[in-house]
C-alpha positions in Angstrom: 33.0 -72.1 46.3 36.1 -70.4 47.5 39.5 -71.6 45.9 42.9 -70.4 45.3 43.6 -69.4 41.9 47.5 -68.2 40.6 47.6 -65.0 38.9 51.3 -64.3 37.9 52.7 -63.4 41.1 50.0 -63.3 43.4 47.6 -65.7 44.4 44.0 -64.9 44.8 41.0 -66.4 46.5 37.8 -66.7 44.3 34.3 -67.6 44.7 33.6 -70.6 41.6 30.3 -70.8 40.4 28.5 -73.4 42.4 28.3 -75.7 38.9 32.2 -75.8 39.3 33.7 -78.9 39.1 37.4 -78.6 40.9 39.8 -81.0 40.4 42.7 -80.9 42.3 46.4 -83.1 42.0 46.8 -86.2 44.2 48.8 -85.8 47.4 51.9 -86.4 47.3 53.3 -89.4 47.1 55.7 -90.5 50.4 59.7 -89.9 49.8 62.3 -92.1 50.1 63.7 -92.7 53.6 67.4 -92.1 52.2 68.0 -91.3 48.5 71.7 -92.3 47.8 71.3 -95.3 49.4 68.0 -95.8 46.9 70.3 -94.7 43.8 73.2 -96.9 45.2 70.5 -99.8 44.9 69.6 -99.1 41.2 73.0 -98.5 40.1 73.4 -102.4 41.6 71.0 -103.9 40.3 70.1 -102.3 36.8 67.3 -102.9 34.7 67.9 -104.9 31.5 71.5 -103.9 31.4 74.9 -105.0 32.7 76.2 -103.0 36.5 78.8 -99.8 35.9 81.6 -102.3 36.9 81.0 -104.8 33.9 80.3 -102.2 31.1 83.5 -100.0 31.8 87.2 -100.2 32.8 90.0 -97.8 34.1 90.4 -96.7 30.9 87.4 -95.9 29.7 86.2 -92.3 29.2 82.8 -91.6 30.5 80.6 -88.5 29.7 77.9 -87.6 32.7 75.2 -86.1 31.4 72.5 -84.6 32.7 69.3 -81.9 32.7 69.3 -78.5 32.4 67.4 -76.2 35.3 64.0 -76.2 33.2 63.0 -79.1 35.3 61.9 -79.2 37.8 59.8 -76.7 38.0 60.0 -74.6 40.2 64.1 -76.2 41.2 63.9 -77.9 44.0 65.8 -77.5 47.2 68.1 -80.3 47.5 68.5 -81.2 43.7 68.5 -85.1 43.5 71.4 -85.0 40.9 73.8 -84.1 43.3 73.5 -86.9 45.3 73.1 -89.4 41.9 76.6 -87.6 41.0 78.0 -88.4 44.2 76.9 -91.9 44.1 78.3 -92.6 40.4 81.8 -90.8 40.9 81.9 -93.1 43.8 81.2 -96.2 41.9 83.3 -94.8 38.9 86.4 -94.1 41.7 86.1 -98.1 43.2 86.6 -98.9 39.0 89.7 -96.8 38.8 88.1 -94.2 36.3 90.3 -91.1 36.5 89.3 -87.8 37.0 90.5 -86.4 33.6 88.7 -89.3 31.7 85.0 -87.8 32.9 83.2 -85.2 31.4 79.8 -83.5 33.1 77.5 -82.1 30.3 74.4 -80.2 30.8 71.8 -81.2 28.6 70.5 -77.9 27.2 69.2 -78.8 23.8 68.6 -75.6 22.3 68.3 -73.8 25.9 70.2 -71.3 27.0 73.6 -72.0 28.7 73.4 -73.2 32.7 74.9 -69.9 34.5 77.6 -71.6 36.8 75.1 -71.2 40.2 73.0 -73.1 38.7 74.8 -76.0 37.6 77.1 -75.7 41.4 72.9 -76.2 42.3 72.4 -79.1 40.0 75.3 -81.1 41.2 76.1 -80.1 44.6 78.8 -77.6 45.2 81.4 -80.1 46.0 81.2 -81.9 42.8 81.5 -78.5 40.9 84.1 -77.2 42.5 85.8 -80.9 42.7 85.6 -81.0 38.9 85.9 -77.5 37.6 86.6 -77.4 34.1 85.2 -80.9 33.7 81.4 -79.8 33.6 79.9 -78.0 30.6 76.6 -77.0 28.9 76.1 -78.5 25.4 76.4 -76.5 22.2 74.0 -77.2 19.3 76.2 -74.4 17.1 78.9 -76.2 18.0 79.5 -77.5 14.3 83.2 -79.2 15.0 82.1 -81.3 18.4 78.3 -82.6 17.0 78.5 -85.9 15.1 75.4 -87.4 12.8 75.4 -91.1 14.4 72.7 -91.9 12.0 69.5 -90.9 9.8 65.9 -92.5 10.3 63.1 -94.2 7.8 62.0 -90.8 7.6 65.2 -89.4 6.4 65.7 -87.3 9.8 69.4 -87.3 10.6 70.4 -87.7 14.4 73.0 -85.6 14.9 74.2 -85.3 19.2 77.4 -83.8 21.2 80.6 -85.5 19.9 82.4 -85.7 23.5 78.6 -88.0 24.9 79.2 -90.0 21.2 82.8 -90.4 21.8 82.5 -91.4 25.2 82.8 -95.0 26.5 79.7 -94.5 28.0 77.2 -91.9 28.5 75.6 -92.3 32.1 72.7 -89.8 32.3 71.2 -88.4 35.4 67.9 -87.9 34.7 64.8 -86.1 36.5 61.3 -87.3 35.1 59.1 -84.9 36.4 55.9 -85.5 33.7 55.7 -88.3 31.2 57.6 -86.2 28.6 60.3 -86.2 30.7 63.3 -88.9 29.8 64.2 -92.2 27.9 65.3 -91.1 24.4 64.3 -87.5 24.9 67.2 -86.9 27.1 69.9 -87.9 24.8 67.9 -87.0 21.2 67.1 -83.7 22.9 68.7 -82.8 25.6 72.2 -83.7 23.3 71.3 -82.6 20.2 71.6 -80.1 17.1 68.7 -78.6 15.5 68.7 -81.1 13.1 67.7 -83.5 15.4 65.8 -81.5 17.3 63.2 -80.1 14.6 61.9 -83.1 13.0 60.2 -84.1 16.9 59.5 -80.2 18.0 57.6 -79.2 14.2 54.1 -78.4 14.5 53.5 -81.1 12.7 54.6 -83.7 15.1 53.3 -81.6 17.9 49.9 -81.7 16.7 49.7 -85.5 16.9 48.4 -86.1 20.3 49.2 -84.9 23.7 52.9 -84.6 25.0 52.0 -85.9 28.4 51.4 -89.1 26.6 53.7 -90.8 25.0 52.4 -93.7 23.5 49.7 -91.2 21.7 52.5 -88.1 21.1 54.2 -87.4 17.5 56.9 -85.9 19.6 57.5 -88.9 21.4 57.3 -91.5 18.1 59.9 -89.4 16.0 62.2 -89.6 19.1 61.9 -93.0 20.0 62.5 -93.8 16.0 65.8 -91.6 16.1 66.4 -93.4 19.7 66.2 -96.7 18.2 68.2 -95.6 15.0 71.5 -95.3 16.9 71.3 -97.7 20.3 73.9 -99.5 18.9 76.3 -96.6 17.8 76.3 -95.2 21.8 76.2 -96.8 25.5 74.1 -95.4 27.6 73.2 -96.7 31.0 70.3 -93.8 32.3 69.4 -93.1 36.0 66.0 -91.9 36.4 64.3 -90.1 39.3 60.7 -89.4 39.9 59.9 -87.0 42.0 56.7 -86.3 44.2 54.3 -83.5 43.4 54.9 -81.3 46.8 55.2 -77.8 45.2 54.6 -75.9 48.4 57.3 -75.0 51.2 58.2 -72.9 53.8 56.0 -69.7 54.4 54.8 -70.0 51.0 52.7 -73.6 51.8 50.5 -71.7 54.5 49.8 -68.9 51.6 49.5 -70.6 48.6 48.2 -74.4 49.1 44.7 -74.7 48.0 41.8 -74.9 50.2 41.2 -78.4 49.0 37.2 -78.6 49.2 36.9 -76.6 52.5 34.8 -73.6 51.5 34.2 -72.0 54.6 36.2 -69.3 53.7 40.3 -68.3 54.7 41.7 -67.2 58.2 41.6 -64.0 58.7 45.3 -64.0 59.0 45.9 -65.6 55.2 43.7 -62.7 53.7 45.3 -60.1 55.2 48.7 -62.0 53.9 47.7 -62.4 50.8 45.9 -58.9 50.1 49.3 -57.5 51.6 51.6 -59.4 49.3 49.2 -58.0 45.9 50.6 -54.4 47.1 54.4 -55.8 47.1 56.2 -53.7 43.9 56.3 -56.2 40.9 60.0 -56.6 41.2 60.2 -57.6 44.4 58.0 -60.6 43.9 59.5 -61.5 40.8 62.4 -61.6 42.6 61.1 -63.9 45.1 59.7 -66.2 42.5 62.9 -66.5 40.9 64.7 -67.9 43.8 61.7 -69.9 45.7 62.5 -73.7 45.9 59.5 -76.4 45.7 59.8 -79.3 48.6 59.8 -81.7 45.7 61.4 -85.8 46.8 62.4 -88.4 45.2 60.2 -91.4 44.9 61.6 -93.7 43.1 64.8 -94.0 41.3 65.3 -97.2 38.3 68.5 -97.3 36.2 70.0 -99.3 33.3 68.8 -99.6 29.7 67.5 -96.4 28.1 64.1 -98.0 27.2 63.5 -100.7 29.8 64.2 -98.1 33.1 61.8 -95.6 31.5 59.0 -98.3 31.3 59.2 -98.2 35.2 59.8 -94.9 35.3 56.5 -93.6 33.4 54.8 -96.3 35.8 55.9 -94.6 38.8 54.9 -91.4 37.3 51.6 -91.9 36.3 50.9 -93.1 39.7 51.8 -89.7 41.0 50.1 -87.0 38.7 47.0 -89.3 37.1 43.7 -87.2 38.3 40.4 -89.4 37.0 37.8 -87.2 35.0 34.6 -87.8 34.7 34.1 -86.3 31.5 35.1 -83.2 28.4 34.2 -79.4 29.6 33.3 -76.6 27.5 35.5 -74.6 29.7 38.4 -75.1 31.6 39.9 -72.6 33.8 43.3 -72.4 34.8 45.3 -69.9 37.5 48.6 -69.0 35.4 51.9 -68.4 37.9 54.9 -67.0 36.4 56.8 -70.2 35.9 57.7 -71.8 32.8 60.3 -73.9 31.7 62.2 -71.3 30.2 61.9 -68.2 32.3 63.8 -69.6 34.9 65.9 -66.6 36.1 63.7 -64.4 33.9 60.2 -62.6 32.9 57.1 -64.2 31.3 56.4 -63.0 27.9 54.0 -63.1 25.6 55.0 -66.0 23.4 55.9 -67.7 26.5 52.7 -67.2 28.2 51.3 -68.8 24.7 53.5 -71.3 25.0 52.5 -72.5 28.8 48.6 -72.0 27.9 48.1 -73.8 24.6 51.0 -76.0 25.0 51.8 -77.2 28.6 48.2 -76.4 30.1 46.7 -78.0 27.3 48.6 -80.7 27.0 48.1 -82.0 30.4 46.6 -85.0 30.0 46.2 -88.9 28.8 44.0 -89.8 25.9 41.1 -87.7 25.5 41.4 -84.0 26.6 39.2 -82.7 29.4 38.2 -79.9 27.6 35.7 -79.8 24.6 37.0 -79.1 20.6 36.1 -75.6 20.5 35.7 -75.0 24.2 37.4 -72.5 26.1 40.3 -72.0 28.5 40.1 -68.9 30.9 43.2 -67.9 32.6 44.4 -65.8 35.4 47.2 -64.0 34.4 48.6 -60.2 33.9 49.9 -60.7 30.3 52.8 -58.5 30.6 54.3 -57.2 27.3 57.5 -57.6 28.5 60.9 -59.4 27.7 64.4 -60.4 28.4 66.8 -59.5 25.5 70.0 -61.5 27.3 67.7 -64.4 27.3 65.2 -64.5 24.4 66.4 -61.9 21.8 64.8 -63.6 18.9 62.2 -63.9 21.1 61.6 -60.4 21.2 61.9 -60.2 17.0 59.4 -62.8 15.7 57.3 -61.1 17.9 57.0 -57.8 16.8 58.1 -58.5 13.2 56.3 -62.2 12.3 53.4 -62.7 15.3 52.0 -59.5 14.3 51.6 -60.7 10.9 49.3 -63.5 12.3 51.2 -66.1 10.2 50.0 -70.0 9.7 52.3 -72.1 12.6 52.5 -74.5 9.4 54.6 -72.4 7.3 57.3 -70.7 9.3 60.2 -72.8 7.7 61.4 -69.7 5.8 61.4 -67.9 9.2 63.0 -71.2 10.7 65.9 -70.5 8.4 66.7 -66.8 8.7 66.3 -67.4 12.5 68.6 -70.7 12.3 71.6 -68.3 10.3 71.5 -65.3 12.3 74.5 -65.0 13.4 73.7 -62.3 16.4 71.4 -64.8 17.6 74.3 -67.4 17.7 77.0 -65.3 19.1 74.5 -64.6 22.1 73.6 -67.9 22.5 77.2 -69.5 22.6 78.8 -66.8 24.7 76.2 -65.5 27.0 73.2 -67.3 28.2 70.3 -66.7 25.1 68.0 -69.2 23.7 69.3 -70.7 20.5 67.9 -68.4 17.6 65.0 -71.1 16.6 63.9 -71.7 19.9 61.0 -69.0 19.6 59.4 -71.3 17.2 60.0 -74.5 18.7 58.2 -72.0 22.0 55.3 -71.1 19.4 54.9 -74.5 18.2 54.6 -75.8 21.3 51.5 -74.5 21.5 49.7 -76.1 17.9 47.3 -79.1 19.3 45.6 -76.0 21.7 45.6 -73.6 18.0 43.9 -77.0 16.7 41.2 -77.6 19.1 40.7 -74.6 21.8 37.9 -72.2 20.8 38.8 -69.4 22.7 41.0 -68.6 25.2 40.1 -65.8 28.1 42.5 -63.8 29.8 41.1 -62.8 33.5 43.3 -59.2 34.7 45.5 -58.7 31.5 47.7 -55.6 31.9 48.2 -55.5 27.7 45.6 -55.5 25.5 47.9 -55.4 22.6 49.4 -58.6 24.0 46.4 -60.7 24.0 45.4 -59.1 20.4 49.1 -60.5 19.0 48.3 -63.7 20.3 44.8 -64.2 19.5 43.6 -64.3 22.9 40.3 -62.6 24.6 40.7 -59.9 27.2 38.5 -60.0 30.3 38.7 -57.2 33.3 38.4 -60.1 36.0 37.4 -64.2 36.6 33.7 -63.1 36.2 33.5 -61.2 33.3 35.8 -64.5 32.0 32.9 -66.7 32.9 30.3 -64.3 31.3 31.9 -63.8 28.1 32.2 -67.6 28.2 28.2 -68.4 28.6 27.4 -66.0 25.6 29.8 -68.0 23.4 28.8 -71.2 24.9 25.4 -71.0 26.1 24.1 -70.2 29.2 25.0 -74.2 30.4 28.4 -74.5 29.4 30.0 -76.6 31.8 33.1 -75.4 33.6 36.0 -77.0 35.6 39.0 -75.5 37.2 42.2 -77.2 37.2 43.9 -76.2 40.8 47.2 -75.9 39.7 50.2 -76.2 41.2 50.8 -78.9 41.7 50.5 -80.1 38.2 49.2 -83.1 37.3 47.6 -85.2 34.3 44.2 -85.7 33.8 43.0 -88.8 32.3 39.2 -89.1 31.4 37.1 -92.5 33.0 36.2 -95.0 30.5 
C-alpha cells in the first residue's frame, strides 16, 4: 500500500504492510464566504456577554491581545487576525476609543519575541504600520509591568502582563487551531510569568491525560482554576477563530497531499518531483519550509465571554479534526516534517523533535490513546543534532550538560531554578528573540504522558546516532527495518497503523 510519509524536509512514498490500517484527517471543512463580515457578526451578537459598545467608553483604555506565530502551524497566508483587528479598531473608532488609549500585545508566554515581519504578518501591514509603537510582545522577566491578580486553592499564584490587567478591557484575538488552543490558556499563558505558567506546564500536570482534551488534561484543570481565580479582577471579551485543516497549497498540494486510499501507485511526473527535490541541498529546503504558507480558513468565528465562546469553539473544532478509531495499536507510525511550534524561523533539534514525538504526536487524541501502553511509535525523521543559539541557547545547555545525564523529568526543579536565574538566558530573551531560559524544560516536559506509556520509539533515516542515544530513542536505517525491529519486540502480529499527517487531526477511539 503506497502512501506519503514526511521525513523532515522531504516527503517520501512508501509501500505499508498490507495489515496497515491508515487513517487519514477529515477533509476540510468549507470556509466562510466573507470573514470580516463573519467576525463583524460575533462582535454583535456576543455570547454570554454584553457588545464592545456597552462594556467600554471613550475613555476607556483597551489592551488587544493576541497569539504569537506558533499557531498556526505552518502560518497561514492571509492571517485571520488581521482582519479581526481591522474589524475591532473599527468598532473601537465608531465608540470614540483613541488611538493612544490601545495597546496590541503579542501573547508570547515564555516564547521568544515576535520579529517585527511577523507580527506586520499577524495583523496586516496597515494595522502595524498604523499603530507603530502601540504593538508589543509580552515580557515574562518583565518584573515591574507583571501583576499577581490572585493565588488558587492550590496555592498557585496568577501572575499576567500589567498593561492587559490594567486595561479597561482586554479583547483577545484568538486562533483555536486544536482543542488546547484558547479560553483561559490564552490569557493564563499566553500573558503570563513563569509563575503562572509552571504550575499547568510541570510534568506533573502534563502527565494527567491528553492535552488535545481538555475535559481529561491536568494542563487544562490547573488553568481553568487560575482562570476562574481572577474573572472578576480583569474584562475580557475573547474572539475566537477556528480554522479548517487545509494544510496544502500551491505547488506544494500536487507534491505533498496524500494519496488518500488510491494505491495504484504515483504519476510519473510526482516521482520524478519528489526524487528531484531529496537531492535539493538541505538549506535550501529549509529555507522553503520556513517561508511556506498552509491554505488554512476560517470556519467559524464566536466571541464574548472567555468560557461560554470557547464551549462553541471546541464544538466547532472537534467537528473538524475528530478521526473515529476502531481500536489501540501496538504501533503507530508517524511521518515527522520539520515543523513545530517553536522552530518557526528555525531548525529542529533534538529536544524539539522529543518534544513533537512524545508530546504533540502523542498527544493527539480524545480519551483513550490509539496506541497500546508499551507500544511503539516509529518515525520518519533525520534527527539532526543541530541547534539555534539566537533562538534556544539553554536549549543547547540542558542538552549537553543535563539530557546526557539521563535525569528523572520529575526532578528537574533544581535545574528549573538555575535555568530560571540565568541572567544570559534573560538578557537574550528580553533583547533578541531567545526562548525564555526555562522553556527547554517546559519543551522536555511536554513530552512526559509519551515517557509514561510509549515502549519504544523508532527512528526511520536518523542522521545522529548520538541524538537518538541522548534521547532514548531506537535507531533504524529505513521504514522497514523500523517495522522489523518492531515485530521482534512485539511479536510477529503486532498491529500497526499510520497516522497520515499533515493535516493533523485528533483521534478518538469508537465506544
Amino acid at each position: 500500500m503506497n502512501e506519503v510519509i514526511f521525513y523532515g524536509d522531504d516527503v517520501l512514498v512508501y509501500d505499508f504492510p498490507e495489515q496497515t490500517k491508515i487513517f487519514y484527517a477529515p477533509k476540510p471543512l468549507p470556509p466562510l464566504e466573507d470573514e470580516k463580515a463573519a467576525i463583524r457578526e460575533a462582535l454583535n451578537n456576543p455570547i454570554g456577554s454584553k457588545r464592545l459598545e456597552d462594556l467600554i467608553s471613550e475613555k476607556s483604555r483597551v489592551a488587544i491581545c493576541f497569539d504569537d506565530v506558533s499557531v498556526p502551524l505552518p502560518q497561514m497566508k492571509n492571517d485571520v487576525r488581521a482582519k479581526a483587528a481591522e474589524v475591532v479598531l473599527e468598532k473601537l473608532g465608531k465608540i470614540g476609543v483613541k488611538r493612544e488609549n490601545i495597546l496590541f500585545i503579542c501573547a508570547t508566554g515564555l516564547h521568544r519575541k515576535c520579529k517585527p515581519k511577523e507580527l506586520a504578518h499577524i495583523l496586516g501591514k496597515n494595522v502595524y504600520r498604523e499603530y507603530a509603537g502601540r504593538v508589543i510582545n509580552h515580557d515574562a522577566d518583565d518584573k515591574k509591568n507583571l501583576v499577581v491578580l490572585g493565588k488558587t486553592r492550590e496555592g498557585y499564584e496568577v501572575e499576567i502582563n500589567r498593561f492587559a490587567a490594567e486595561a479597561d478591557l482586554i479583547i483577545y484575538l484568538n486562533i483555536t487551531f486544536v482543542p488546547m488552543n484558547g479560553g483561559w490558556k490564552s490569557i493564563i499563558v499566553g500573558l503570563g510569568s513563569y509563575k503562572a505558567i509552571i504550575p499547568n506546564h510541570s510534568p506533573e500536570a502534563l502527565s494527567e491525560g491528553s492535552l488535545m482534551d481538555p475535559q481529561a488534561s491536568g494542563l487544562h484543570r490547573i488553568i481553568w482554576e487560575m482562570g476562574r481565580t481572577i474573572k472578576n479582577k480583569i474584562r475580557v471579551f475573547t474572539i475566537e477563530m477556528v480554522l479548517n485543516d487545509n494544510f496544502y497549497s500551491g505547488l506544494f498540494e500536487k507534491l505533498w497531499r496524500p494519496l488518500g486510499g488510491v494505491y495504484h501507485g504515483l504519476p510519473l511526473w510526482r516521482k520524478i518531483a519528489l526524487s528531484t527535490i531529496r537531492r535539493v541541498p538541505n538549506f535550501l529546503k529549509a529555507y522553503v519550509r520556513n517561508r511556506y504558507k498552509a491554505n488554512y480558513r476560517m470556519i467559524g468565528v464566536y466571541a464574548g465571554d472567555i468560557e461560554k465562546a470557547h464551549e462553541e469553539t471546541l464544538k466547532l473544532v472537534k467537528k473538524q479534526l475528530t478521526v473515529p478509531v476502531d481500536k489501540q495499536y501496538d504501533v503507530v507510525m508517524f511521518g515527522v516534517p520539520n515543523f513545530t511550534p517553536y522552530s518557526v524561523g528555525s531548525v529542529m533539534n533534538p529536544i524539539l523533535l522529543h518534544s513533537l514525538v512524545l508530546g504533540y504526536m502523542y498527544n493527539m487524541h480524545s480519551g483513550k490513546p490509539p496506541l497500546k501502553k508499551g507500544g511503539v511509535i516509529i518515525i520518519s525523521n533525520p534527527a539532526y543534532e543541530k541547534f539555534d543559539p539566537e533562538q534556544h541557547p539553554s536549549y543547547i545547555d540542558f542538552y549537553e550538560q543535563v539530557l546526557t545525564e539521563k535525569p528523572d523529568i520529575f526532578n528537574l526543579k533544581k535545574v528549573e531554578k538555575i535555568y530560571l536565574n540565568n541572567r544570559n538566558y534573560s538578557d537574550k530573551y528580553r533583547n533578541g528573540f531567545a526562548y525564555h531560559g526555562t522553556h527547554v524544560l517546559m519543551a522536555y516536559y511536554w513530552g512526559v504522558l509519551g515517557l509514561l506509556n510509549v515502549g519504544r520509539v523508532i527512528v526511520a533515516g536518523s542522521k545522529s546516532r548520538r541524538a537518538l542515544e541522548i534521547l532514548g530513542f531506537d535507531h533504524a536505517k529505513d521504514l522497514d527495518e523500523a517495522i522489523e525491529i518492531s515485530r521482534k519486540y512485539l511479536g510477529e502480529n503486532c498491529t500497526i497503523a499510520y497516522f497520515c499527517m499533515p493535516p493533523i487531526f485528533i483521534s478518538e477511539i469508537k465506544k
